[in-house]
C-alpha positions as CSV (number, residue, x, y, z in Angstrom):
1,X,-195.9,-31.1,13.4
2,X,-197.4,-29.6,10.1
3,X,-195.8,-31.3,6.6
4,X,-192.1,-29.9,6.3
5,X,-192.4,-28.2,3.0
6,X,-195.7,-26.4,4.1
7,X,-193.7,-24.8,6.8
8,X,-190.4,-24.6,5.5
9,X,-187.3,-25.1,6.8
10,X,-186.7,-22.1,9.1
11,X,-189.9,-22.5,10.2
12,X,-189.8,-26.2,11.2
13,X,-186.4,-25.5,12.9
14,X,-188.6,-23.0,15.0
15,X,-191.3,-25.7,15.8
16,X,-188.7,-28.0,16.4
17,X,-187.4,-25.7,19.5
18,X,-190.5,-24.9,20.8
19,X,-190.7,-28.9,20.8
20,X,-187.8,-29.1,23.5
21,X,-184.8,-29.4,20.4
22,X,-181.5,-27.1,21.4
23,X,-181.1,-24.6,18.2
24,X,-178.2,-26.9,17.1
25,X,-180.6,-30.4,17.1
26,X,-183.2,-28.7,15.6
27,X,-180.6,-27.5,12.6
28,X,-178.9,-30.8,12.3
29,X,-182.7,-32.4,12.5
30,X,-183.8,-30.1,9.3
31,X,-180.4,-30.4,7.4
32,X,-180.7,-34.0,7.8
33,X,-185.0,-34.0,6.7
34,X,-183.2,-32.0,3.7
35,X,-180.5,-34.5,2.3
36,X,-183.1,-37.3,3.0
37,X,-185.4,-35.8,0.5
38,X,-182.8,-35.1,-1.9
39,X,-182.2,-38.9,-2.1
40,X,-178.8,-38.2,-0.2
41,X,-179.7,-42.0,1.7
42,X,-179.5,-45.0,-1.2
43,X,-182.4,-47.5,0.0
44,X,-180.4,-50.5,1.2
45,X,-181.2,-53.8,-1.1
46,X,-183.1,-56.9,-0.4
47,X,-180.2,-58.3,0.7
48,X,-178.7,-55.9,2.8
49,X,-181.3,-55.6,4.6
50,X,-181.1,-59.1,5.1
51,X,-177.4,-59.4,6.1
52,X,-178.2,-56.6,8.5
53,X,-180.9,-58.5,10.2
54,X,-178.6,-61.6,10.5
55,X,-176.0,-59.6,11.6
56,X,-178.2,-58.4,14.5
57,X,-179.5,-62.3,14.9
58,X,-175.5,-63.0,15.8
59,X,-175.1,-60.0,17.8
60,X,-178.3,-60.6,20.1
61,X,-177.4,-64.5,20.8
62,X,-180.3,-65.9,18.7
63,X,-178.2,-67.0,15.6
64,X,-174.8,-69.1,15.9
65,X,-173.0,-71.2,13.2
66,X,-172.3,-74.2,16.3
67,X,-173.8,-77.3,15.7
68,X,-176.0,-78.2,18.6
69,X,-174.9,-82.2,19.7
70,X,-177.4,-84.5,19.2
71,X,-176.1,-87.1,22.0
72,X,-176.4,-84.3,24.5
73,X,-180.2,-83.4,24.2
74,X,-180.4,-87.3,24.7
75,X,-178.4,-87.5,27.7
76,X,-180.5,-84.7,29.6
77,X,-183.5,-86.1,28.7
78,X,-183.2,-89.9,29.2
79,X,-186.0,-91.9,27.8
80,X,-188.5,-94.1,29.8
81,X,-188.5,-98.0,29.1
C-alpha cells in the first residue's frame, strides 16, 4: 500500500477494500491511522513498558514470586560418594 497521506484517506479506505477489509474495517482501520498521527496514543514510558513485559512474564508461567527450595533440587539429584 502507497504512503497514507499520498493517497488520502478515502482513497486508502478504497485500497483497503480491494485488500479483502469489509467497508466498516477499512473505515475504523483509517480513523484509527488518523488519531495515531495526531498523537491521539501517548508512547508508554520506560517503565511501562517494563511492567507490561513482567506482567506478560507472570501471565505466561515464566516469572513467579515462589521461592524455589533448595533441599528439594538436592533430594532429586542425590550426589555420588
Amino acid at each position: 500500500m502507497a504512503d497514507f497521506w499520498t493517497l488520502g484517506p478515502t482513497a486508502s479506505a478504497v485500497s483497503l477494500r480491494a485488500m479483502g477489509f469489509g467497508p466498516r474495517e477499512a473505515d475504523r482501520l483509517v480513523a484509527l491511522k488518523l488519531r495515531y498521527l495526531r498523537g491521539d496514543f501517548p508512547k508508554p514510558t520506560l517503565e511501562e513498558k517494563r511492567l507490561h513485559f513482567a506482567r506478560w512474564l507472570v501471565q505466561a508461567g515464566r516469572l513467579s514470586d515462589a521461592v524455589p527450595d533448595p533441599r528439594a533440587d538436592q533430594q532429586s539429584h542425590p550426589r555420588a560418594a
